[in-house]
C-alpha positions in Angstrom: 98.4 124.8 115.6 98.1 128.5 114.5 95.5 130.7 115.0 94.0 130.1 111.5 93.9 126.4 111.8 92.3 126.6 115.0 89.4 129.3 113.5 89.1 126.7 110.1 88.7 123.5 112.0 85.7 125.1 114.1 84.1 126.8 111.2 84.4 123.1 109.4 82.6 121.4 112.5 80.2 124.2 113.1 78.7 123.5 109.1 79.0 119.9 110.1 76.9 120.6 113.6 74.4 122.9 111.3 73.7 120.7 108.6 76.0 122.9 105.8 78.0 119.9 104.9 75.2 117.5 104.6 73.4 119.9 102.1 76.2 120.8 100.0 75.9 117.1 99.3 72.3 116.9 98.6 72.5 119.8 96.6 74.7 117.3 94.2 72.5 114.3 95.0 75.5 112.9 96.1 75.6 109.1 98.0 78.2 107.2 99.4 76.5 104.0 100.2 78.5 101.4 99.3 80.8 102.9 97.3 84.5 103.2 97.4 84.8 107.3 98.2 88.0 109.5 98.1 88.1 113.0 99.6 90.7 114.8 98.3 91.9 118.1 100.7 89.8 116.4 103.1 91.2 119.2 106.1 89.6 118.1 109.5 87.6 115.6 108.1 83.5 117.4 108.1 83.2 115.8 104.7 84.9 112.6 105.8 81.9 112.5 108.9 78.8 113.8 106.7 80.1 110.4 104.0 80.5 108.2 106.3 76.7 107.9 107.2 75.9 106.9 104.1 77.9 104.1 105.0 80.6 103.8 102.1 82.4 100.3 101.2 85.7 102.5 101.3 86.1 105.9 102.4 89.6 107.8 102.3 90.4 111.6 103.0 93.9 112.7 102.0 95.1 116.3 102.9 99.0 118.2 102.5 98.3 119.8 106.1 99.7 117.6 108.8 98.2 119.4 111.6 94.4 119.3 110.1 95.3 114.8 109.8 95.8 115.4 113.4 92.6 117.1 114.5 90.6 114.6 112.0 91.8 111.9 113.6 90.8 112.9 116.9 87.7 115.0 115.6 86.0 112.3 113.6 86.3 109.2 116.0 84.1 111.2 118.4 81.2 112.6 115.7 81.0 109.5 113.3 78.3 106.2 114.4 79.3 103.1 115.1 77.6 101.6 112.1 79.6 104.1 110.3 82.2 103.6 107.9 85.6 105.2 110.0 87.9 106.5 107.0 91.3 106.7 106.7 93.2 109.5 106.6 96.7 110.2 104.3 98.9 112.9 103.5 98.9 113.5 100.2 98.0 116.1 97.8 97.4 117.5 94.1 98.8 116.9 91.5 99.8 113.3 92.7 97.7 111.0 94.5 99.0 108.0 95.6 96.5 105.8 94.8 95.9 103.1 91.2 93.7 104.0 88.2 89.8 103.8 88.5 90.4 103.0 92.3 86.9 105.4 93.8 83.5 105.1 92.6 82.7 108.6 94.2 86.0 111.4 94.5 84.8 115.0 96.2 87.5 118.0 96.3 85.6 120.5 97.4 87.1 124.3 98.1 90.5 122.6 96.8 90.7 123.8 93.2 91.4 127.7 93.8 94.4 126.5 95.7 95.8 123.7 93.1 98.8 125.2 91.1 97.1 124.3 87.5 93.3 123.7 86.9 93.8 121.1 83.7 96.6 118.9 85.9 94.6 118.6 88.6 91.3 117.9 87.5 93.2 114.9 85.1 94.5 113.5 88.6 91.0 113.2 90.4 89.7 111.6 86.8 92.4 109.0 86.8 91.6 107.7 90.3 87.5 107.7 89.4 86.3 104.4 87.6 84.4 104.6 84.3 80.8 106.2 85.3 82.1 107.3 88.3 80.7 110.9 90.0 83.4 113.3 90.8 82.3 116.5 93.2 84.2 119.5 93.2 83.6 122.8 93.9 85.7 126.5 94.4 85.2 130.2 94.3 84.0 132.5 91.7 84.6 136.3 91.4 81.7 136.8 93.3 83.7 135.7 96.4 85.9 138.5 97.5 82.8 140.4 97.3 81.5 139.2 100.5 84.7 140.0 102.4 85.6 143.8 101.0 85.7 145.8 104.4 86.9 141.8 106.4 89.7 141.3 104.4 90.8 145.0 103.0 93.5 144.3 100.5 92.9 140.5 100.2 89.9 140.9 97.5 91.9 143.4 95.4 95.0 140.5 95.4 92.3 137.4 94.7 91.1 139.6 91.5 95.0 140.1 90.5 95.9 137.2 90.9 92.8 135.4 88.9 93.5 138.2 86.1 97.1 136.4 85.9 96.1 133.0 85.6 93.9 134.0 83.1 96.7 135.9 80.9 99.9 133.5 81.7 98.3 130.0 82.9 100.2 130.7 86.3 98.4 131.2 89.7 100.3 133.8 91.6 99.2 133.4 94.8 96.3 130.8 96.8 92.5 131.2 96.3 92.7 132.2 92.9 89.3 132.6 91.6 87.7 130.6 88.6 84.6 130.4 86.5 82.6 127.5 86.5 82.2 127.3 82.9 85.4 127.1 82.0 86.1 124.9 84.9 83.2 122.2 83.1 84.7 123.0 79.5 88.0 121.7 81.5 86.0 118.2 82.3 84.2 117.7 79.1 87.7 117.9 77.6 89.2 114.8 80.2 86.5 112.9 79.6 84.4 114.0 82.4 80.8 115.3 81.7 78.9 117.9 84.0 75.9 116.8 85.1 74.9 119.1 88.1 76.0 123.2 89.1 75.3 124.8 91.7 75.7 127.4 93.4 75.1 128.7 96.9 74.1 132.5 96.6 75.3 135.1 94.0 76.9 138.9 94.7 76.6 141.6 92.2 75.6 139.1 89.9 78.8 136.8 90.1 79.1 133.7 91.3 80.3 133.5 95.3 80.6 129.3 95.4 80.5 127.1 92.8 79.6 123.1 92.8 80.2 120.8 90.2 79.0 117.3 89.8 80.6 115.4 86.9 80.4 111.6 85.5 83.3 110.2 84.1 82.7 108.5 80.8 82.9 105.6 79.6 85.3 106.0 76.6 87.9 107.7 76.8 88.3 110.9 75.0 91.1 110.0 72.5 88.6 107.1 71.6 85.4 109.4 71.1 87.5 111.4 68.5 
């Protein structure tokens, strides 16, 4: 475990301790009861514990990060009820989930998009899995972000703009957290078939957007059919 895992999985468990998690959900009016849930880049598991009081019929966190499955595992048997649902946990990632068409009723990827390798591609993935009428959650950084960090992370800001600025010209993200704009990110939905119903958003800087939440339904006709 390296020193940044270690510093992430605390930060994810002190938002769970605090209440963060649980109100990033609310803020979506987002339930799991009963429901067949996927958490897609679940890391340590936070969202995996805040779900599973809602008491889900199914509830699934898949993450690319071997040692985060690890600390989950251990993590989330300790923090979740035992009238809870326990999930399981896979490793898997975007842009191919392992799992059959229309399989969730509820999908959350939250703080996973800035990371995927192409927005359209991956956003198509998380629809496929999500039955007709189903919510998907996502959420990820807008330009607002690197803001916040200017004198923390020094260079780190200037490379998130650059790299954002490249995506935007070539379709290519250059490096990790590249930063997005929710509009387009919706446009992106509306286009699969999936229609925003929710945004928000957790504080502003300078006017632009630091974090971004989306809640979408996924429609009942397909979009090749409504055309």
């Amino acid at each position: 475990m390296t020193k940044w895992h270690r510093s992430y999985i605390q930060n994810a468990y002190r938002e769970l301790e605090h209440g963060i998690t649980r109100k990033q959900l609310d803020a979506l009016d987002i339930n799991a009861n009963g429901k067949r849930v996927l958490d897609v880049g679940c890391g340590p598991g936070n969202l995996l514990v805040a779900l599973s009081a809602d008491i889900p019929e199914l509830l699934v966190g898949v993450d690319v990060d071997a040692i985060f499955l690890r600390s989950g595992r251990s993590e989330i048997e300790k923090l979740i009820g035992k009238s809870s649902m326990t999930p399981a946990l896979l490793r898997a990632a975007l842009p191919t989930l392992p799992f059959a068409d229309a399989s969730f009723d509820l999908v959350t990827c939250f703080l996973v998009m800035p990371h995927v390798p192409d927005d359209s591609v991956a956003l198509t993935e998380l629809a496929r899995v999500l039955k007709p009428g189903g919510v998907l959650a996502i959420s990820g950084h807008g330009f607002g972000f690197p803001l916040r960090y200017l004198k923390r992370f020094r260079l780190k800001p200037l490379q998130m703009y650059l790299a954002s600025l490249i995506y935007r010209c070539t379709g290519k993200k250059w490096i990790r957290n590249t930063l997005q704009n929710d509009k387009k990110m919706c446009d992106i939905l509306e286009s699969i078939g999936v229609v925003p119903e929710m945004r928000h958003y957790n504080r502003k800087v300078l006017g632009c957007v630091a974090t971004y939440w989306i809640k979408a339904i996924k429609s009942e006709v397909s979009p090749k059919a409504m055309q």
